[in-house]
N, C-alpha and C positions, 0 to 999 in steps of 0.2 A: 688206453684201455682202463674200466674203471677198476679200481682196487679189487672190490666184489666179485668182480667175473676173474680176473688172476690168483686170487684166494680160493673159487669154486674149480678153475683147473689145474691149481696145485693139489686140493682134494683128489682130484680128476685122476693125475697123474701119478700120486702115492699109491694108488689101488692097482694098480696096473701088474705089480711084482703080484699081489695077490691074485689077482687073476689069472697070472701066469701059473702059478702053483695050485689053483683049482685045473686049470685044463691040464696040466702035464700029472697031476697027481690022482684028478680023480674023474677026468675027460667028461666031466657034465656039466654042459654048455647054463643050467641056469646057475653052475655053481661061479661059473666063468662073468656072467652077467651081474649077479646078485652086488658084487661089491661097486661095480658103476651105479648103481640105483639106488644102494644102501647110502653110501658116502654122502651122496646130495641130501638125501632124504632126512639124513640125521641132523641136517639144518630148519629142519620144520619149525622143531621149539621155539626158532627166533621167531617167526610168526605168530606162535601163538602167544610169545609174550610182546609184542607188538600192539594186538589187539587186546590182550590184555589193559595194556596200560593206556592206548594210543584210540582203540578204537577201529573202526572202519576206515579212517581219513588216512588212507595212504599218500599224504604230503613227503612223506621220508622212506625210501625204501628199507623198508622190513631186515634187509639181509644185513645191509652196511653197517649195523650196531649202533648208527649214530643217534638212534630212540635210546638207548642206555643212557643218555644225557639228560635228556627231559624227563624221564623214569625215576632216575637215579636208582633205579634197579636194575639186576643181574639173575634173571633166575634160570632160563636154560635148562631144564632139567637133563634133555638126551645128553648135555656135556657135561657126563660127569666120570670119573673114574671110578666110582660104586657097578655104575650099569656094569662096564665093561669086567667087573670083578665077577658079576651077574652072569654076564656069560661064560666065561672061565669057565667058572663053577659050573652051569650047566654042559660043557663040553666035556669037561673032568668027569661027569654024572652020565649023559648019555653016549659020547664020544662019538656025536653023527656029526659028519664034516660039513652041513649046512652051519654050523653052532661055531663051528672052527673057523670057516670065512666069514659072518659075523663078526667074532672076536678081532681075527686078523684087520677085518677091517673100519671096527669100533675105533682098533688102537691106531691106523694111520691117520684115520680124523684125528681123533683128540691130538696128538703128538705134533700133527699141523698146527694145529689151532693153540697148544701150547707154548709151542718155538715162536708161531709165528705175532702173537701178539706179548706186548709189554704188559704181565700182568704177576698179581702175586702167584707164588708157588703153586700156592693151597687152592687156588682160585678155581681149578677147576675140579674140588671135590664138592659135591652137592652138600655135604654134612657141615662143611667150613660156610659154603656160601648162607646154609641156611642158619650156622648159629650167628651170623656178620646181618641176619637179616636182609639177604640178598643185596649189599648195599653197594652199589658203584664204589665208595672207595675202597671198602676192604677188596675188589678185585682188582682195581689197579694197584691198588697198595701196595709197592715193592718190597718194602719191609717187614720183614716178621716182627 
């Protein structure tokens, strides 16, 4: 199985406690749904920086990152820890439990995507990746 699709059902399967905690806490079946749809969907960005850089020639699948080579950019926006700061905040503001499964499930992406690739710390703060100039090294760049 290609990497790709094991990294999209480990997504898959992090949201799962969330979902359980929409149906047992607040039994509304799209609050139940929303984090299966959300989790994938928040891998959009890589498409868009895909054709960004890459164009329409989908010779390289979009998802697998390996366009971050010939780019030698990183820009990603939805992967950032600002957004999900973003939502907090609006949850702490309006306290509607749509904002709350959002959040909850904001944080099991990112927290996948952070363990699971070799990258610097900082790497997935939009503010770090934008003062680095989106730069492939400073996000693999282990080192501070």
């Amino acid at each position: 199985m290609p990497f790709i699709i094991k990294h999209e059902l480990i997504h898959l399967f992090t949201v799962i406690p969330v979902s359980l905690f929409a149906l047992i806490i607040y039994k509304k079946i799209y609050l139940v749904i929303l984090p299966f749809l959300l989790v994938l969907l928040l891998d959009i960005d890589h498409l868009v920086d895909y054709i960004y850089f890459q164009g329409l020639n989908f010779s390289i699948n979009p998802l697998s990152g390996k366009y971050f080579s010939l780019s030698q950019k990183v820009i990603v926006p939805l992967h950032s820890w600002e957004i999900l700061l973003i939502f907090l905040f609006i949850f702490i503001i309006f306290k509607k439990p749509i904002f709350l499964i959002i959040l909850l499930t904001y944080l099991s992406h990112l927290l996948v995507d952070q363990f699971t690739y070799q990258t610097n710390p900082l790497s997935y703060f939009l503010i770090y990746r934008l003062s680095n100039n989106f730069s492939l090294n400073s996000f693999k760049n282990l080192s501070l």
